[in-house]
N, C-alpha and C positions, 0 to 999 in steps of 0.2 A: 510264525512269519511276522516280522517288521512291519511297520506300518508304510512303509514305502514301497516296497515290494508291494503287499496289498494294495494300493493306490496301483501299482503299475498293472497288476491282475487288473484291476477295474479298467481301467484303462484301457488296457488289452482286450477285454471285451466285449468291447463296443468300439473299435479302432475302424472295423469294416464300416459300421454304420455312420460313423464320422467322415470318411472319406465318401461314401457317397452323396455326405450331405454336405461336404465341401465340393465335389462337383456339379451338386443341385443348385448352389448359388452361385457356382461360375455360368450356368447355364439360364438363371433366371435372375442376370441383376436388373436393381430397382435403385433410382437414384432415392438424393436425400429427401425426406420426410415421404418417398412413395415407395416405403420398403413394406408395401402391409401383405402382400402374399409370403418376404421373406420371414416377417416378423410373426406371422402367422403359423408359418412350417417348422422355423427352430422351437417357437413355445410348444407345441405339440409334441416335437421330436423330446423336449425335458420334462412336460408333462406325463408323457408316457413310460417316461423311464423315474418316475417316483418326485419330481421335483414338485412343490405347489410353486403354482405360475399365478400370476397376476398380469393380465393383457388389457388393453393398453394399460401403461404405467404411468404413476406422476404425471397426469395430464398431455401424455404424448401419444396420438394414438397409435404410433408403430415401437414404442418404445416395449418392454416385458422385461419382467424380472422375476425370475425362478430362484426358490429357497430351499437349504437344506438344512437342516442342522435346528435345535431347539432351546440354546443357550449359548451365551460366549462371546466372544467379539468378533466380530463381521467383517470377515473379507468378503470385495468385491471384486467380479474378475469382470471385464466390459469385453463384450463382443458387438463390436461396430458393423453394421447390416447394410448401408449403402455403397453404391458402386459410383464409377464418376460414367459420366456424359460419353458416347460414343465407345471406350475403350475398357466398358464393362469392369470387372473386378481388376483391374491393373492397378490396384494398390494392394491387394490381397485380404480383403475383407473378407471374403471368405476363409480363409485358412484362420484368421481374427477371430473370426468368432467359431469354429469348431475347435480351436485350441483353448479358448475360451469354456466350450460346452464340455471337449475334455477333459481341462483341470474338474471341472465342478464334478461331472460321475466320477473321477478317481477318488475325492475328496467327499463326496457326500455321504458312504458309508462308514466314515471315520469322523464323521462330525461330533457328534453326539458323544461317542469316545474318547475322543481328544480338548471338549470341552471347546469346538467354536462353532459360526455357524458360515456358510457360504453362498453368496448369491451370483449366479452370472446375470448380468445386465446387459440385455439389448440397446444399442444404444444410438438411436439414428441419425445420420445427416452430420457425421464428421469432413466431410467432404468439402459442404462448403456453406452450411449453418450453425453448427456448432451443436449439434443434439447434446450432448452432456455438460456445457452451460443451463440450459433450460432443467436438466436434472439438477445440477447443482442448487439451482434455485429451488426445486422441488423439493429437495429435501432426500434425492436419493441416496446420497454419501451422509447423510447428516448421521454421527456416532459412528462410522465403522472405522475401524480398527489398519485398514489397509485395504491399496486397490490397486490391481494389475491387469497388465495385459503383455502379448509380445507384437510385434509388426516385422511380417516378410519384408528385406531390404536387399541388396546386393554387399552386405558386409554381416558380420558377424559384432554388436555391438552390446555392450551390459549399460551404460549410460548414454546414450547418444545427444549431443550438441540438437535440443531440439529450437525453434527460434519462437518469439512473438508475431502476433500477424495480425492486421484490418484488412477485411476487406471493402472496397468503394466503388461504387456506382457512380460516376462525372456525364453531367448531363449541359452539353453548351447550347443555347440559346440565341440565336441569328435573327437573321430576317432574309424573306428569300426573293431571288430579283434574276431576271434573265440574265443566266450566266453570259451570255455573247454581248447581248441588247444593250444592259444596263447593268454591268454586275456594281456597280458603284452606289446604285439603291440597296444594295443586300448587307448583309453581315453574317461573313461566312463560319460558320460553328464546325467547319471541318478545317480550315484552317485553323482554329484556335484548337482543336485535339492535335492538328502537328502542330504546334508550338508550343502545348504542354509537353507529349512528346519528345520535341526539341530541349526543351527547360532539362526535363528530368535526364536526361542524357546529358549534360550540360553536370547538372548535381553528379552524377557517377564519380566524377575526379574526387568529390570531395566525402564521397560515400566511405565508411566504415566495411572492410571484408564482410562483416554479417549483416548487414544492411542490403536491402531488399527490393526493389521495386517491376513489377510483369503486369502486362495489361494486354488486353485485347478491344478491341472496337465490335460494337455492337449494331449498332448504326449510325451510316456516314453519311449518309442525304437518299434521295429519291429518283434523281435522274441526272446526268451529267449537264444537260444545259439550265439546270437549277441551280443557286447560289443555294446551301446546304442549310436552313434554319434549323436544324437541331442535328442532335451526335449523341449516340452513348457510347459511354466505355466501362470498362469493370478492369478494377486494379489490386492486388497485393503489393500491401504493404508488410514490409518485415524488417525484424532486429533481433539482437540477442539476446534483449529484455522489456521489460513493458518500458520500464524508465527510460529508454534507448528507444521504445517506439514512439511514445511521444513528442518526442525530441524531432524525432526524423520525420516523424508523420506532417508535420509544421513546416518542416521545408518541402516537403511534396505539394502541401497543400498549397503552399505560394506560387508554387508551379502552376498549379489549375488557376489560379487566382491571376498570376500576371499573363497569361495568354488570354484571359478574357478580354480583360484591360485593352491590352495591344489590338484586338481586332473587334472591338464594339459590341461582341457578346456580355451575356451576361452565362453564369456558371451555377450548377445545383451540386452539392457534393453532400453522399449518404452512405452509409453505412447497408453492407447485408452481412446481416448475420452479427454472430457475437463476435466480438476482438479474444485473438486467443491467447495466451500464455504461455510465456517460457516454461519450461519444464524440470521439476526439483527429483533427481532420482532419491529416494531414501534409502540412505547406506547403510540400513540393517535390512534391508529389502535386497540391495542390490547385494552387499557382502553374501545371503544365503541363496540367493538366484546364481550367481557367481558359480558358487561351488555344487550346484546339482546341476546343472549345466556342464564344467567340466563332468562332472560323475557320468555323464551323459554319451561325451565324448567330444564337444563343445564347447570347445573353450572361446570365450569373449573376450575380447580389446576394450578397451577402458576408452570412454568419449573424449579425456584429454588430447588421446593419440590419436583421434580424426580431426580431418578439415574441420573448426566450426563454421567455415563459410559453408561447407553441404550442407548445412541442414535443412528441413522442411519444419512444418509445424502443425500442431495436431491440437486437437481440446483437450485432450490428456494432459497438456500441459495445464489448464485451468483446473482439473481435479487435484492435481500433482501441488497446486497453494494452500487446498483446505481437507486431503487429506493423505499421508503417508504412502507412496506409489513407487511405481519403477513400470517401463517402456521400453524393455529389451530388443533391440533390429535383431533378424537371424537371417543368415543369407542364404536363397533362394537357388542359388550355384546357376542363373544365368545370368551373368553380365558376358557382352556389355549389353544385356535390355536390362532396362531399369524401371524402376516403378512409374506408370502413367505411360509406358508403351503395354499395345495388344501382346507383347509378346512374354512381357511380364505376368498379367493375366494367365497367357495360356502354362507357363512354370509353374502356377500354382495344382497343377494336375499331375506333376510328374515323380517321380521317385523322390526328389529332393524339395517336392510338397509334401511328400509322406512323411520324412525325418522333419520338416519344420513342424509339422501338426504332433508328431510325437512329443520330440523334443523341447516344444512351447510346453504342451498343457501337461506332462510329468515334471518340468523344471517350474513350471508355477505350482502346482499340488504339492513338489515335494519339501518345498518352500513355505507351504502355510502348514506342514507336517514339523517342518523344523523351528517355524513359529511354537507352536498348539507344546510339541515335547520340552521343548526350551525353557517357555515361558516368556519371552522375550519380547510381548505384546509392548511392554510398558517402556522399550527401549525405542520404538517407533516413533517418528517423525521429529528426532535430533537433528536441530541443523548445523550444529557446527560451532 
């Protein structure tokens, strides 16, 4: 028997055990960096199925990284464990990381045979701190060889248009004065968030398709007949490249900048989390993802052929600069719910969760199969 077909055997079984444990994390999500009963249950789940695990990892304590293999070059497969705010796994983190935990047991008894070795990596707080910046700095990609994952989308994609992104925290500063009485003592920090607001709305005309700006207020004052001395808000920013976020970032920022100005506050403007990165697919990555995928039944659209104004953004983009990756979308077959509705989440439990979980973790195993038989390590991370 082929070493593919063997991968599928493996695969196969423990297919049951995988889909439970993808509805154990629809049923127990944990946002970012509070995934430790998640991260806690998948080490277990690979520990006991032969992997040596290391918990926490790289100074993360919900991060883990399970090994298999005891020579060769190092693929990574990243299984992302946080969920967002309110609408639980509706990006399909779940199905991320048992597609994830799949490739690694189809792949772990052909390690050693095929001369590589394989780590799925836990990897937390993609959501909205960037847990695999903090690895990168750690040093967990450091020497491997290649790193994958897929992500449940509402399309079927081999390259998908991913964007750059900051996210900010804007903080106005007032003074507060009886709204009826005297609001001419005050200085209002909730008009100055609609007039940033305003500003940035104002920018759109001159905004680039992949260009990016969503915010929410956090807080707007304390009582209505208070003139409002302080406002938060949290904003994404986004572009189609870092050099491009810069750029853009600059005009946003003047936005917070001249609404202060105009209504006598003063302005705080920070950072949460890491700024993420545009994303490089590697096309000896994607060219052998490509075609076990079709093998599959699967066939994938090329990112040229989508909107790049849809895109979202991911820290995979930041692994995807310093080491040879691919980020395959595979669609979920419910639209129109899309990712970050409840109802997305709930797709990832159904028959067409079953084919993404297949379908992900044999078209990445079969993938670092056609690496290991090829030889074709050393053709990795060509940019063109």
């Amino acid at each position: 028997m082929d070493a593919k077909a063997r991968a599928a055997e493996h695969f196969a079984a423990a297919e049951p055990d995988l889909r439970r444990l993808r509805t154990w994390m629809y049923e127990h999500p944990e946002v970012a960096f509070e995934e430790r009963e998640t991260s806690a249950h998948l080490a277990e789940f690979l520990a006991a199925r032969g992997f040596a695990v290391e918990r926490p990892a790289y100074g993360l304590e919900t991060a883990f990284a399970a090994r298999a293999g005891s020579g060769g070059p190092e693929v990574v497969i990243c299984a992302e464990l946080d969920a967002l705010p309110a609408v639980g796994h509706a990006c399909g983190h779940n199905l991320i990381s048992t597609t994830a935990i799949g490739a690694g047991l189809a792949l772990a008894p052909l390690a050693d045979e095929l001369g590589f070795r394989v780590t799925v990596l836990g990897t937390p707080a993609e959501e909205r701190i960037g847990g695999k910046v903090d690895l990168i700095e750690a040093g967990a990609f450091t020497g491997a060889a290649a790193a994958m994952m897929i992500h449940p989308a509402t399309e079927d994609t081999l390259d998908p248009p991913i964007l750059a992104v900051v996210h900010l925290v804007v903080e106005f500063h007032g003074k507060t004065a009886h709204a009826a009485a005297s609001p001419w003592d005050g200085r209002n920090a909730l008009d100055a968030f609609v007039l940033a607001y305003a500003n940035i709305s104002a920018l759109r005309q001159a905004m680039r398709p992949t260009d990016k700006v969503h915010a929410i207020i956090t807080h707007g004052g304390d009582a209505p007949n208070i003139i409002p001395h302080y406002t938060r808000s949290e904003w994404y920013v986004r572009a189609a490249t870092k050099a491009r976020l810069d750029e853009f970032q600059a005009q946003v920022m003047a936005c917070f900048r001249a609404a202060a100005e105009a209504t006598g506050c003063t302005v705080e403007i920070g950072p949460v989390g890491h700024e993420y990165q545009d994303l490089i697919s590697d096309p000896v990555l994607a060219e052998l993802y490509d075609a076990n995928s079709r093998a599959l039944g699967r066939p994938l659209v090329r990112g040229s052929q989508r909107d790049p104004a849809a895109g979202g953004s991911t820290d995979m983009g930041n692994v995807s600069h310093v080491v040879p990756a691919i980020h395959p979308f595979l669609d979920l077959g419910c639209a129109p719910a899309t990712n970050h509705q409840v109802e997305f989440a709930t797709a990832t439990l159904t028959a067409e969760g079953d084919r993404v979980l297949r379908d992900g973790a044999l078209a990445m195993a079969w993938t670092v199969v056609d690496l290991a038989q090829s030889a074709r390590w050393g053709e990795l991370g060509a940019r063109g």
